[in-house]
N, C-alpha and C positions, 0 to 999 in steps of 0.2 A: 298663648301656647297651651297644649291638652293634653292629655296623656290618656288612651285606649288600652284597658287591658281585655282580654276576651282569652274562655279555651274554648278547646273545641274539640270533636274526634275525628277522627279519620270513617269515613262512611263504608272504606274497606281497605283490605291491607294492602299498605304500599311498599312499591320495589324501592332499590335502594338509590338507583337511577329517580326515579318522581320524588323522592326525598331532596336529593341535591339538586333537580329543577326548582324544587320549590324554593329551596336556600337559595340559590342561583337569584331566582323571581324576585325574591322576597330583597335579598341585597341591591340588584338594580333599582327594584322600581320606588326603594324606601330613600334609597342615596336620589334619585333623581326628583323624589319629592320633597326632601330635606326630611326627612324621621331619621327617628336615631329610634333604637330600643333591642330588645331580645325577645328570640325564637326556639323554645325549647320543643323537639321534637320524642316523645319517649313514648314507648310501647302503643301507640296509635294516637296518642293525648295532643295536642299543640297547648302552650301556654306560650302567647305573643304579646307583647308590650310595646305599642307604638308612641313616640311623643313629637310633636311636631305641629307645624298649623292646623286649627279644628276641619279647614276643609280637605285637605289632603288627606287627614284621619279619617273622614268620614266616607270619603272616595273610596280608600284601601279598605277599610272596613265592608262595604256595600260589594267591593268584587269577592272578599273573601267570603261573605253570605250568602251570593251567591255562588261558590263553588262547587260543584258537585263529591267534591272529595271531601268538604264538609259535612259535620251533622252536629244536631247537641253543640250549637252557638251559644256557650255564655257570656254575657255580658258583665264582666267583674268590676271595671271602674271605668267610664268615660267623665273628666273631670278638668278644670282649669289646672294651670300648676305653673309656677313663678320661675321653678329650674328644673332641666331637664336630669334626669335619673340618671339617663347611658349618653355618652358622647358622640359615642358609634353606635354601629348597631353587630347583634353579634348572634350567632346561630350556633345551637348546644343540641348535641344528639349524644345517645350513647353511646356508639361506635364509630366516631366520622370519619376513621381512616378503611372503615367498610363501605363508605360512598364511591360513587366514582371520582375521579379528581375534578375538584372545587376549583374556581377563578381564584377574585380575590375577597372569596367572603372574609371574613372571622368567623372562625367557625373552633368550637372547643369539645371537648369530650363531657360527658353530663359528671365526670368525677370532678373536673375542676371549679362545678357551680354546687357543689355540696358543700362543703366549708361553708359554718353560716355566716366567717367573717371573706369568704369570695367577691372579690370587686367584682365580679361577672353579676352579680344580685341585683348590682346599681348601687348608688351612692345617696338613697330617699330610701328610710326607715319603713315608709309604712310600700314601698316597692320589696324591698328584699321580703318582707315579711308574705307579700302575695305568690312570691317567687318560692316562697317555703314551704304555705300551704299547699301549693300544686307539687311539691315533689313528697309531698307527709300524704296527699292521696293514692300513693303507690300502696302498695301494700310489700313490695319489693321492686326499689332501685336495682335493676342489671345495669351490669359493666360500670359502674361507681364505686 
């Protein structure tokens, strides 16, 4: 089992509509690969945390680099790991009740993954802490 973490920006600004496709995308095609992890969308940033078979990570990894709504692909952790962090997988924007209506993702507001004791983090010490440093790159958290 691996765990992918990567941010990355938005190449340019997206509607609120291409937000909740991508949630949308992002919930399908992780549930039909078996990943579980989180999708934090905030002021153009993605910080994504996939865990699951190394090939299916590698797959989803390789369409999201080629994205054109990508840029500024970093690569923060690609790594073995014995347990997985998130159960589910779960998608964190600032305002999701400003998307259009969502299936059935999990989808939470970025206030509920602030608390640094938020199960939304993941349940792996050195996860929540990656999770921390991408929201300490803001310079201001809106709608948190």
């Amino acid at each position: 089992m691996h765990r992918f973490i990567y941010a990355s920006t938005a190449s340019r600004d997206l509607t609120a509509q291409q937000i909740a496709d991508i949630a949308g995308a992002c919930h399908r095609n992780n549930r039909r690969a078996g990943l579980t992890g989180l999708l934090v969308v905030h002021q153009g940033r993605f910080l994504h945390i996939l865990e699951g078979d190394e090939a299916a990570i590698r797959r989803r990894a390789q369409m999201i680099q080629d994205d054109p709504r990508h840029r500024d692909f970093e690569v923060i952790e690609a790594c073995e790991i014995q347990m997985r962090a998130f159960d589910d997988w779960t998608f964190v924007h600032e305002t999701p009740a400003a998307l259009p209506l969502l299936g059935n993702e999990r989808v939470k507001p970025l206030r509920d993954l602030m608390p640094i004791n938020s199960p939304f983090r993941g349940n792996d010490l050195a996860v929540r802490h990656k999770v921390r440093d991408f929201l300490a790159s803001f310079k201001q958290l809106l709608a948190a």
